[in-house]
N, CA, C and O of each residue as an XYZ file, in Angstrom:
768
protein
N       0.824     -1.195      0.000
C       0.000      0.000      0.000
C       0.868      1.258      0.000
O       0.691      2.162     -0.816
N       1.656      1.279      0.787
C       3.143      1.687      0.821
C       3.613      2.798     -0.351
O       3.690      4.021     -0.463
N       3.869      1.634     -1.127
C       4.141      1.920     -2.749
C       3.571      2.681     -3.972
O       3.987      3.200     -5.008
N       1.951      2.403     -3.062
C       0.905      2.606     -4.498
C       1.059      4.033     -4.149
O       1.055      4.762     -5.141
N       1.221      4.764     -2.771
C       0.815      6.147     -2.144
C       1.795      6.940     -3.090
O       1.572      7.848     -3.891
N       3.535      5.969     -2.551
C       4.725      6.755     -2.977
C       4.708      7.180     -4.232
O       5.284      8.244     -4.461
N       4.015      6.422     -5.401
C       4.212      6.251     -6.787
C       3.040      7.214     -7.138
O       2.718      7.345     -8.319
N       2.168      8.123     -5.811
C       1.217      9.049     -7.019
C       1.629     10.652     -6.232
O       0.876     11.625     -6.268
N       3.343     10.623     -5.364
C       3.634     11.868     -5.642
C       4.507     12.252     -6.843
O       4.991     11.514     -7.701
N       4.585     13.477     -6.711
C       5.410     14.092     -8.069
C       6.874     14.371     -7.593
O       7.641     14.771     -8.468
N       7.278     14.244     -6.556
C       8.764     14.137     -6.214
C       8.813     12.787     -6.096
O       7.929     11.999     -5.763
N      10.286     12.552     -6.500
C      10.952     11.614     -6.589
C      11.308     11.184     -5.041
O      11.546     12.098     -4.252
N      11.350      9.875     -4.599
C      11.534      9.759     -3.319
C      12.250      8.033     -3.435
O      11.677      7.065     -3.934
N      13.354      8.048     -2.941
C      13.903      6.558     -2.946
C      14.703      6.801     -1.667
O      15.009      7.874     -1.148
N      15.095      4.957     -1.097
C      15.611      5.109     -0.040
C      17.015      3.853     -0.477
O      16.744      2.879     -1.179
N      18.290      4.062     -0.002
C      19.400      3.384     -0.450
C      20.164      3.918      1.349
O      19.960      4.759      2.224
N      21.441      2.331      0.945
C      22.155      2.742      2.051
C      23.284      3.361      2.071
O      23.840      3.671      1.018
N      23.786      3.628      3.223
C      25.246      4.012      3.151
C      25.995      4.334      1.873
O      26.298      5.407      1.353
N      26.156      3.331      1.598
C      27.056      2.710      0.832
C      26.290      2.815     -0.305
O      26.455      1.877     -1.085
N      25.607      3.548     -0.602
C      25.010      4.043     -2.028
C      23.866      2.864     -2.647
O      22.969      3.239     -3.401
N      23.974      1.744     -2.334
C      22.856      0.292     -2.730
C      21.602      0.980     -2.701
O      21.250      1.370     -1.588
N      20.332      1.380     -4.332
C      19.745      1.572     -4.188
C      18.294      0.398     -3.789
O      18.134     -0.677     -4.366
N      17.245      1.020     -2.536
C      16.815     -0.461     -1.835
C      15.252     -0.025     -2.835
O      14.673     -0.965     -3.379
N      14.743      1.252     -2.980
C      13.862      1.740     -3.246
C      13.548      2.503     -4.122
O      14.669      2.704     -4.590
N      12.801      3.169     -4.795
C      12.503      4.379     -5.322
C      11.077      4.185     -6.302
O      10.762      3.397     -7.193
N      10.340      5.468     -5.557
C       9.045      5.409     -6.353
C       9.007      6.070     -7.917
O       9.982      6.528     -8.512
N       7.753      6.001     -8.367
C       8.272      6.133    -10.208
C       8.942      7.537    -10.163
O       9.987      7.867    -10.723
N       7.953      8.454     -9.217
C       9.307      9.874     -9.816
C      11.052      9.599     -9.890
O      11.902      9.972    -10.697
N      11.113      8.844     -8.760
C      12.750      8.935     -8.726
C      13.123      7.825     -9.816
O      14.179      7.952    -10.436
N      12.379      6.870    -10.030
C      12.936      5.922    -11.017
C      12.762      6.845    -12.668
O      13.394      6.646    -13.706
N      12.090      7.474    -12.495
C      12.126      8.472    -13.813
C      13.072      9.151    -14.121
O      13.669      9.191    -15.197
N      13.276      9.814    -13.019
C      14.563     10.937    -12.830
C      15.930      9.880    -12.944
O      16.674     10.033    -13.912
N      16.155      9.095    -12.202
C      17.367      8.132    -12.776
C      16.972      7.343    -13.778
O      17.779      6.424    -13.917
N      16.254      7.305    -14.395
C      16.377      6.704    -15.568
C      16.474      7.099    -16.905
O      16.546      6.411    -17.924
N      16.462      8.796    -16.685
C      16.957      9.885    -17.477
C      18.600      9.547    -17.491
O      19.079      9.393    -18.614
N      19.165      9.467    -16.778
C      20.438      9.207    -16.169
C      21.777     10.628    -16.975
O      22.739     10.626    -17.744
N      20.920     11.701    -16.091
C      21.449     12.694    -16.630
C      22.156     13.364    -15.654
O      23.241     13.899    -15.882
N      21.370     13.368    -14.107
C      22.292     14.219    -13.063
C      22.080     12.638    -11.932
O      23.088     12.504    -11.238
N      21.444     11.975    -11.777
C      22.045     11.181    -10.710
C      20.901      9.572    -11.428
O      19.689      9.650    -11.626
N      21.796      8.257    -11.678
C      21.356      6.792    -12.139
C      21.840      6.169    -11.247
O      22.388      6.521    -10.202
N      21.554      4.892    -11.828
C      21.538      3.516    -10.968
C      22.893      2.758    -11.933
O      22.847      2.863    -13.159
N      23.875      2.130    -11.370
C      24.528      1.083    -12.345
C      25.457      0.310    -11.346
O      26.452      0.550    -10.663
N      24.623     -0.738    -11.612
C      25.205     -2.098    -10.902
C      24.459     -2.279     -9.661
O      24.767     -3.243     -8.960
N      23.397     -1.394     -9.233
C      22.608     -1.440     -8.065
C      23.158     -0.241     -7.305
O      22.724     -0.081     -6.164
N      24.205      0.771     -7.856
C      24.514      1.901     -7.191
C      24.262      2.858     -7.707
O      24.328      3.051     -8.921
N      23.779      3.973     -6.504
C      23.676      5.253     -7.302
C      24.902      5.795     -8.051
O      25.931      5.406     -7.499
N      25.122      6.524     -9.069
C      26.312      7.280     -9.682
C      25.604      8.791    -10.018
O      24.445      9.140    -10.242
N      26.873      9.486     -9.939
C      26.286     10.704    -10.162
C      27.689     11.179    -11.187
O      28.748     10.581    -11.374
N      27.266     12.299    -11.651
C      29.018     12.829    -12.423
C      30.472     13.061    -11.488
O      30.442     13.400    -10.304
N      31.238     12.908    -11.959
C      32.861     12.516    -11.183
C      32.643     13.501    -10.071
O      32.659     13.262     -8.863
N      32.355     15.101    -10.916
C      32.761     16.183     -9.859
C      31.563     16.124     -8.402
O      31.803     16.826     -7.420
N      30.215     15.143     -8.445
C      29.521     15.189     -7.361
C      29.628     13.928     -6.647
O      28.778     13.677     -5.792
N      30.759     12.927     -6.938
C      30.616     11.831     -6.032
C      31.037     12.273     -4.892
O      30.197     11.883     -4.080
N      32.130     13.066     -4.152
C      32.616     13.246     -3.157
C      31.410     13.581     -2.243
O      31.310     13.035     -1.143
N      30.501     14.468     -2.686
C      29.334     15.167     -1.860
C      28.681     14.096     -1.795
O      28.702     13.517     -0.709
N      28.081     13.629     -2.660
C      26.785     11.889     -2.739
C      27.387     11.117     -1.406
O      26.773     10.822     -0.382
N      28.693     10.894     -1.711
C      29.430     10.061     -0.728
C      29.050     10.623      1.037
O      28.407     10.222      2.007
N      30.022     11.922      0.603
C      29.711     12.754      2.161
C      28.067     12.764      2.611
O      27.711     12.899      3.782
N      27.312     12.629      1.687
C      25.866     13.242      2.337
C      25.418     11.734      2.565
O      24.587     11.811      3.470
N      25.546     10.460      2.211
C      24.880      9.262      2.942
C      25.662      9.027      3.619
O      25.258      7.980      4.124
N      27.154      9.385      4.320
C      28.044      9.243      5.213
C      27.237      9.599      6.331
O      26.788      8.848      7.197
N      27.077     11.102      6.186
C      26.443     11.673      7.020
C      25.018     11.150      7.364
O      24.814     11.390      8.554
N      23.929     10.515      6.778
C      22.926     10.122      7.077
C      23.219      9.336      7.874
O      22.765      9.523      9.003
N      24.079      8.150      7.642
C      24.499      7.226      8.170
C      24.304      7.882      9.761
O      23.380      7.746     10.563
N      25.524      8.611      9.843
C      25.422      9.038     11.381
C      24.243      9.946     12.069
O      24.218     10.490     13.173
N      23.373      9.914     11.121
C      21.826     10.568     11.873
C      21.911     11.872     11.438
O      21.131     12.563     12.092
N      22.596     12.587     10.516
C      22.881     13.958     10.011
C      22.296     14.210      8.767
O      22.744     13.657      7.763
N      21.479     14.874      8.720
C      20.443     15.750      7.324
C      21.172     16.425      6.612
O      21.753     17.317      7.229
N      21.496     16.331      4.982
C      22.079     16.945      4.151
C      21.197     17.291      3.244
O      20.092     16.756      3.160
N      21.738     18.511      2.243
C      21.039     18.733      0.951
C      22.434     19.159     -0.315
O      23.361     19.951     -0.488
N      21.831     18.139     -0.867
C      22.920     18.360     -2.285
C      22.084     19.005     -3.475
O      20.978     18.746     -3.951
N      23.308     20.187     -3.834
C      22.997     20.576     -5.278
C      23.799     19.870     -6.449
O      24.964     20.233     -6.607
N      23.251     18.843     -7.330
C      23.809     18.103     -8.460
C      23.698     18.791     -9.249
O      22.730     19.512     -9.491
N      25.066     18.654    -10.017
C      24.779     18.753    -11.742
C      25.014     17.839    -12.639
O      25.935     17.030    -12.524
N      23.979     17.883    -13.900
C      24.247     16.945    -14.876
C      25.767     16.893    -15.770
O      26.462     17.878    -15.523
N      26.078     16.399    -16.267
C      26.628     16.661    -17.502
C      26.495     17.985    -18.435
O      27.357     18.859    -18.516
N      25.090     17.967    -19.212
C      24.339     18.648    -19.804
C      24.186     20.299    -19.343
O      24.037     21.313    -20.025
N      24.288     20.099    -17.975
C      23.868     21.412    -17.160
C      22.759     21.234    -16.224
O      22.433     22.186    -15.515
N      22.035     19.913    -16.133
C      21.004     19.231    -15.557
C      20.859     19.737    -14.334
O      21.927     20.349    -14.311
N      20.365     19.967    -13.277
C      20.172     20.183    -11.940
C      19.618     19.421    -11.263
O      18.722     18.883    -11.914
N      19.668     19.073    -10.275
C      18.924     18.321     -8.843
C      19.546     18.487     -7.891
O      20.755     18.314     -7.737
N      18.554     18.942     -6.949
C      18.648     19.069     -5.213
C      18.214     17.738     -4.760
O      17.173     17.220     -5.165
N      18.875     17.282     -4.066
C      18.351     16.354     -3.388
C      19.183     16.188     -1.969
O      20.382     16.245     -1.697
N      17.708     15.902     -1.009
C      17.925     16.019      0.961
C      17.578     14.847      0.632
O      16.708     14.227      0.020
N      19.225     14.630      1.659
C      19.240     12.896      2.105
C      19.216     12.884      3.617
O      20.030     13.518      4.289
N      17.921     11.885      4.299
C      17.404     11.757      5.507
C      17.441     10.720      6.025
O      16.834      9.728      5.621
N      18.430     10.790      7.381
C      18.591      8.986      7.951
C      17.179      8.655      8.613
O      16.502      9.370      9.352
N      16.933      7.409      8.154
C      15.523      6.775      8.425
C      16.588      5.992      9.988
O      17.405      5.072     10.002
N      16.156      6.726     10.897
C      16.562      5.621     11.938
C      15.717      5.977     13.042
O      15.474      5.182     13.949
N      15.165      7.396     12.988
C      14.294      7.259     13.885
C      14.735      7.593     15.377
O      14.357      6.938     16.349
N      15.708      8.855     15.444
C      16.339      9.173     16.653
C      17.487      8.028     16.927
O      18.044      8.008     18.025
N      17.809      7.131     15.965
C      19.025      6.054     16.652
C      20.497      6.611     16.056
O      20.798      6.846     14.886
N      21.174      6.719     17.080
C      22.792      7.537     16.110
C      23.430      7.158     14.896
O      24.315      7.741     14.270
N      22.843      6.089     14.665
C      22.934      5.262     12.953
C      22.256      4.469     12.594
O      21.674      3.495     13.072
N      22.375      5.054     11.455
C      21.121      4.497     10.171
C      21.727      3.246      9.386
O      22.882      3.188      8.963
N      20.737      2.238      9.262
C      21.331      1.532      7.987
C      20.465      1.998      6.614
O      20.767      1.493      5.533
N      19.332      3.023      6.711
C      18.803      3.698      5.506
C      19.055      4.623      5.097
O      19.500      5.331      6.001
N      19.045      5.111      4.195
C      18.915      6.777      3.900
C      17.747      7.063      3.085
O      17.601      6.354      2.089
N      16.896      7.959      3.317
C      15.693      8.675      2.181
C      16.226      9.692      1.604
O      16.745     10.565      2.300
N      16.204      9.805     -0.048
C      16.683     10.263     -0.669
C      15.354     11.385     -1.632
O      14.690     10.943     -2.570
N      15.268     12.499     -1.221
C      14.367     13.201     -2.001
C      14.471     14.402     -2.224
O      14.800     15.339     -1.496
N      14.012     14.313     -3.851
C      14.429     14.447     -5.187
C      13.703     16.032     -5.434
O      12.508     16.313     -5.524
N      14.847     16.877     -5.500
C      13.481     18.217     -6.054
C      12.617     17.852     -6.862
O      12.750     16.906     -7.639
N      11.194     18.895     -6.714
C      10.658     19.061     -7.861
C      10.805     19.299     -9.358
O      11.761     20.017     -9.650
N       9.896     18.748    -10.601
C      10.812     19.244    -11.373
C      10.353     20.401    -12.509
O      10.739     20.709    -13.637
N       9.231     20.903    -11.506
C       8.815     22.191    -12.102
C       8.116     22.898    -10.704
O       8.154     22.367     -9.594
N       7.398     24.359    -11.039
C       6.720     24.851     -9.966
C       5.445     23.810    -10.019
O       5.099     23.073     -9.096
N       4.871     23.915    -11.222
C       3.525     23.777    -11.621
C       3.274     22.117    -12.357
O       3.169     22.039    -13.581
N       3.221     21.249    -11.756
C       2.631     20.051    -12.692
C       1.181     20.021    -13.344
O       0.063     20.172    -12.852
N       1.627     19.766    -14.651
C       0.072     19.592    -15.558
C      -0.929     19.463    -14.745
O      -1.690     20.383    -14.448
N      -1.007     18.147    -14.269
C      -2.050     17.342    -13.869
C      -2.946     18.749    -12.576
O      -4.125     19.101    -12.590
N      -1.825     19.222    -11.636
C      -2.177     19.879    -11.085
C      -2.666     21.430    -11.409
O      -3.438     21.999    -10.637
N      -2.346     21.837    -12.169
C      -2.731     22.734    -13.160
C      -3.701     22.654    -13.611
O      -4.394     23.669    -13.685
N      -4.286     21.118    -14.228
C      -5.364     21.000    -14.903
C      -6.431     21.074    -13.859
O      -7.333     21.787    -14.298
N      -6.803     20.475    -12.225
C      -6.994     20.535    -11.523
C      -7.224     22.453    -11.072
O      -8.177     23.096    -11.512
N      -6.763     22.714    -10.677
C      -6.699     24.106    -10.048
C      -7.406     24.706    -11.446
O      -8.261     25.466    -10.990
N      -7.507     24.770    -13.010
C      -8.255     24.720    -14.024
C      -9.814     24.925    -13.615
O     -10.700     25.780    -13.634
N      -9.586     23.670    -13.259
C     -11.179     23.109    -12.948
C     -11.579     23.739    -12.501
O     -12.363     24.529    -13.027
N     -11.186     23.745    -10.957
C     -12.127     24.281     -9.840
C     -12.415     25.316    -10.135
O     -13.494     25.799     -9.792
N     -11.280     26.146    -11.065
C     -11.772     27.827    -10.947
C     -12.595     28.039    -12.036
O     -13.411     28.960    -11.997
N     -12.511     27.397    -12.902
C     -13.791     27.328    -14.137
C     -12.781     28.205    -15.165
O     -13.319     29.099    -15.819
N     -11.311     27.973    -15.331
C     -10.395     29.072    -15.986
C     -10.977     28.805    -17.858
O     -11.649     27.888    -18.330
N     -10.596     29.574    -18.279
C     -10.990     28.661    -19.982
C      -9.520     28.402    -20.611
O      -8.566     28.927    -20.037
N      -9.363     27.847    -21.424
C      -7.734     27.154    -21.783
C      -6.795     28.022    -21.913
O      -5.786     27.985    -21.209
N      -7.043     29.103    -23.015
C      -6.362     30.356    -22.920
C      -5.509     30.943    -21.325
O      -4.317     31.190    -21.142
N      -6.637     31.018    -20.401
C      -6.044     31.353    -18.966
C      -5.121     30.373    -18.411
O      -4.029     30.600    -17.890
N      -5.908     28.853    -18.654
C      -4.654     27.821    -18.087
C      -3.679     27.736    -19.020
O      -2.971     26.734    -18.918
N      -3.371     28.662    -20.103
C      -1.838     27.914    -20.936
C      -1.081     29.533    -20.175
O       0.057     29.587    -19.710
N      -1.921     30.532    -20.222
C      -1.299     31.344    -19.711
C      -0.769     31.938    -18.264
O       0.081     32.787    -17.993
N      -1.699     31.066    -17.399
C      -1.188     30.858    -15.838
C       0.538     29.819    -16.043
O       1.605     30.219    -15.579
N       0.377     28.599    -16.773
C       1.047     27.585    -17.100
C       2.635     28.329    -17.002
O       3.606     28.086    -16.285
N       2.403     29.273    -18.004
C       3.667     29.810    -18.681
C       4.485     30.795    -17.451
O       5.707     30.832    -17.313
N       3.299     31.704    -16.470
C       3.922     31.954    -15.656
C       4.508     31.226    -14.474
O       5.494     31.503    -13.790
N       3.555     30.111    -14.397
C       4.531     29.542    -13.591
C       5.491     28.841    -14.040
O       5.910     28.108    -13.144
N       6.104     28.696    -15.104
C       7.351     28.691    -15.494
C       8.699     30.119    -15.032
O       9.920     30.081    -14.877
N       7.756     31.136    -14.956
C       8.846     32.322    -13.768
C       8.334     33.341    -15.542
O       7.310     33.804    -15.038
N       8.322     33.612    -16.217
C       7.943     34.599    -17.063
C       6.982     35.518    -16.786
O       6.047     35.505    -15.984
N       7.464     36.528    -17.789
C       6.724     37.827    -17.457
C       5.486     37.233    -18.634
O       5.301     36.215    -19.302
N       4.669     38.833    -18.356
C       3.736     39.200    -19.326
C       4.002     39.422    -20.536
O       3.234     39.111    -21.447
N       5.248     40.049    -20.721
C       5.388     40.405    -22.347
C       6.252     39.226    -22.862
O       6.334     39.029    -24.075
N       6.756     38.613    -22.168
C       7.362     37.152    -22.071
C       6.289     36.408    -22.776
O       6.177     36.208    -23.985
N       5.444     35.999    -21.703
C       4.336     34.971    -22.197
C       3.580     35.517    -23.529
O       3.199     34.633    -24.295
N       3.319     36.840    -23.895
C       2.703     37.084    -24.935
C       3.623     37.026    -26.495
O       3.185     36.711    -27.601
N       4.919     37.417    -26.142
C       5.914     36.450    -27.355
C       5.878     35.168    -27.374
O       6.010     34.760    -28.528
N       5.743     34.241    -26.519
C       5.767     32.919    -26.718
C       4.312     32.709    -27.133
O       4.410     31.748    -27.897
N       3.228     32.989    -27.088
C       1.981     33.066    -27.275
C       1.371     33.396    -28.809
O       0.566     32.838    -29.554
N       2.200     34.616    -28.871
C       2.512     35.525    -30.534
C       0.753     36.633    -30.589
O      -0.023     36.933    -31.497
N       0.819     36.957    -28.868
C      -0.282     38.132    -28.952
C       0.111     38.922    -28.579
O       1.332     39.056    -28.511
N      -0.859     39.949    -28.100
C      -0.356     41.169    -27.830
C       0.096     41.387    -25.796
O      -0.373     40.877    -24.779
N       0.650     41.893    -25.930
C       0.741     42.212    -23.984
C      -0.309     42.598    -23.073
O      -0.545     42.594    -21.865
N      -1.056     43.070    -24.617
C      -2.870     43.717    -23.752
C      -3.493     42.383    -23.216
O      -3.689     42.070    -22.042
N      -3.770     41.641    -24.408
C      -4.432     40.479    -23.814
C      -3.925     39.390    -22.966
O      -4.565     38.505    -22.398
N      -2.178     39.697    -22.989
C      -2.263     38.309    -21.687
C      -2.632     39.223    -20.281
O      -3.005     38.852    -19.168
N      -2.411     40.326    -20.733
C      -3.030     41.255    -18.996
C      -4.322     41.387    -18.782
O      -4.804     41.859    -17.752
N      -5.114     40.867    -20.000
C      -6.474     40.883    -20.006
C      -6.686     39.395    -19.457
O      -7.791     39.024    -19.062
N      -5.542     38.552    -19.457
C      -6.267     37.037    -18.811
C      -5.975     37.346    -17.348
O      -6.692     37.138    -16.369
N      -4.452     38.028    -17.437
C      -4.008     37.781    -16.097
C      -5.063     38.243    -14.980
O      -5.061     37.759    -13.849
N      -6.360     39.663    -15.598
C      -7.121     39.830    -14.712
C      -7.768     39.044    -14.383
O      -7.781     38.649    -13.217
N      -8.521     38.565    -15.331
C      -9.725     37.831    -15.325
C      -8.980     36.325    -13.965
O      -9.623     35.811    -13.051
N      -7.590     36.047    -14.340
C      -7.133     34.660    -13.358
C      -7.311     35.202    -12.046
O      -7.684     34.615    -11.030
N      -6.938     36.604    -12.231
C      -6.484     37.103    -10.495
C      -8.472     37.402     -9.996
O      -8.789     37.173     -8.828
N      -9.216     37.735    -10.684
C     -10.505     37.630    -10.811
C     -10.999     36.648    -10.238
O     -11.405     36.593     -9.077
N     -10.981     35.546    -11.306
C     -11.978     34.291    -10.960
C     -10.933     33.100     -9.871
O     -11.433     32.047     -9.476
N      -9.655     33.451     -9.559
C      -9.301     32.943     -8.151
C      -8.958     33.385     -6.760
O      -8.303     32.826     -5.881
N      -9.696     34.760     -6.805
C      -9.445     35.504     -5.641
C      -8.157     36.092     -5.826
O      -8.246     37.002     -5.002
N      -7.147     36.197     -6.275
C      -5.504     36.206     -5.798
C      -5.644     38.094     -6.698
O      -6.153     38.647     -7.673
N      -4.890     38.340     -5.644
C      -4.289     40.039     -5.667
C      -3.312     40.018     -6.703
O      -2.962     41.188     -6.855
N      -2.778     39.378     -7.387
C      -1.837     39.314     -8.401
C      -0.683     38.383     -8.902
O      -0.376     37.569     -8.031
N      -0.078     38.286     -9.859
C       0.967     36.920    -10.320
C       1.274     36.375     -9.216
O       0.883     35.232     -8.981
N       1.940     36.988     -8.429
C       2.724     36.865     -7.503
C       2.097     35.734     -6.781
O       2.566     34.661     -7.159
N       1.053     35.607     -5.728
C       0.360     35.430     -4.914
C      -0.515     34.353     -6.002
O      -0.624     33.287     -5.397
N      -1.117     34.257     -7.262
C      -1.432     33.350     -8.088
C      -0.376     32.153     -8.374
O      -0.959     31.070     -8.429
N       0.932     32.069     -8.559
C       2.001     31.063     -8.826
C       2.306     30.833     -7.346
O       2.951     29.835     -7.024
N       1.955     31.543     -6.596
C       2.120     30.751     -5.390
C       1.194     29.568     -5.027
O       1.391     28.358     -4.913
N       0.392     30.156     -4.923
C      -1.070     29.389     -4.741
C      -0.667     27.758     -5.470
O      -0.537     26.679     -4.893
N      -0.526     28.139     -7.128
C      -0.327     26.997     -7.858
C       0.904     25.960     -7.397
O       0.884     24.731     -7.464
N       1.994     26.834     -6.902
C       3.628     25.915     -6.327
C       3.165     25.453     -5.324
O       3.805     24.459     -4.982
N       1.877     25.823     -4.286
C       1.504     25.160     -3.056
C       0.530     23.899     -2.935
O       0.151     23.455     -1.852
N       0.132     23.319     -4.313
C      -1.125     22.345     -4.890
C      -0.227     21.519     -4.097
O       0.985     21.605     -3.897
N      -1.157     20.651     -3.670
C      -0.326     19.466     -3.372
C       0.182     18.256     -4.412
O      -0.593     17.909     -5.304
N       1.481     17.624     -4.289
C       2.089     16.807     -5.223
C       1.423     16.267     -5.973
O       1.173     15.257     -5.314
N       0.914     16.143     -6.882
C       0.130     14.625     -7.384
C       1.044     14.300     -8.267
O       2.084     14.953     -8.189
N       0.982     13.475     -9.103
C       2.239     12.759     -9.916
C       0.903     12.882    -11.017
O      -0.205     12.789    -10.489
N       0.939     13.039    -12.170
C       0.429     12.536    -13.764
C       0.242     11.124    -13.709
O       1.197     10.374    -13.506
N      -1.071     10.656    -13.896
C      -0.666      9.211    -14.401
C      -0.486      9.121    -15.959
O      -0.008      8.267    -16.706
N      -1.130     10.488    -16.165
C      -1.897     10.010    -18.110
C      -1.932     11.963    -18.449
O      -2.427     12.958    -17.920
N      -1.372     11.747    -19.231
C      -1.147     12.884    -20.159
C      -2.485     14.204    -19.616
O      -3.661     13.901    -19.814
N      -2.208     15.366    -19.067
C      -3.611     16.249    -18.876
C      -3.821     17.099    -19.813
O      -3.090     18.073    -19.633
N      -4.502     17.212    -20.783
C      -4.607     18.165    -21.623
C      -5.697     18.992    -21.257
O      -6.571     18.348    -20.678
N      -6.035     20.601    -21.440
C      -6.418     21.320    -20.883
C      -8.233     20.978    -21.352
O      -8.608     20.673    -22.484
N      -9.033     21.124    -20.242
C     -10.276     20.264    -19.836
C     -11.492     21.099    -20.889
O     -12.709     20.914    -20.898
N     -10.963     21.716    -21.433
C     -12.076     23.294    -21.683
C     -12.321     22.870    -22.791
O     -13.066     23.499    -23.542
């Protein structure tokens, strides 16, 4: 039951020991290593790029001894991941687990997007254009990527800050970064 819970958040969450042996990981994290761009699996161990093994190493060292870390990875590519590694021991001065979890890998997930959609009764236009800000873009931003004018994405942005209560972007992409996790099972395309 365990499993079925872990596998419908949207962070990645696996648990491995010491010694790097991965024991766990729900589909986000098996997604994210199976990209195998900033941190994989090979041979049953985690690997990460040359320049972040020392830290990977140091931060389940440290779990080991009951000590909370957070690593910033990089890919190859330029890839990013944070990931807080947490000794599962439960107040005991050593762990033989570590929980390993995985930033997010956006503000805004579809699924949840499509959701927060709903409730507010947005029409598609508003959810591609909430979407885009929570990607961190402006208004005249989103209306080049869009190919309209700056009037009308400020004409949605009212109508969003309108029909969800929220005083402005700001306080709207918050709202949306605060949905709770859900993971996608199946593609969300906008409901409208």
């Amino acid at each position: 039951m365990g499993d079925l819970v872990l596998d419908e958040l949207a962070y990645g969450v696996a648990v491995a020991t010491p010694a790097g042996e991965l024991v766990h990981a729900n589909q986000a994290a098996r997604h994210e290593l199976g990209r195998r761009r900033v941190l994989w699996v090979r041979h049953g161990l985690l690997q990460v790029q040359p320049a972040d093994t020392k830290a990977l190493a140091d931060g389940l060292g440290k779990a080991a001894t009951g000590k909370r870390s957070l690593l910033h990875l990089l890919g190859e590519a330029g890839d990013k991941l944070a990931l807080a590694l947490v000794p599962l021991g439960r107040g005991e001065p050593t762990s033989s687990h570590v929980a390993l979890l995985f930033s997010r890998p956006s503000v805004c997930e579809s699924l949840m997007l499509c959701f927060f959609a709903r409730s507010h009764a947005l029409t598609a236009a508003e959810e591609t254009v909430l979407g885009i800000l929570c990607q961190g873009y402006s208004a005249p931003e989103v209306a080049r990527q869009l190919e309209v004018a700056v009037s009308t994405v400020r004409s949605h942005v009212r109508s969003l800050c309108a029909k969800t209560r929220s005083s402005g972007v700001r306080e709207l992409v918050s709202r949306v970064a605060m949905l709770p996790p859900v993971a996608p099972a199946l593609r969300c395309d906008p409901l409208h």
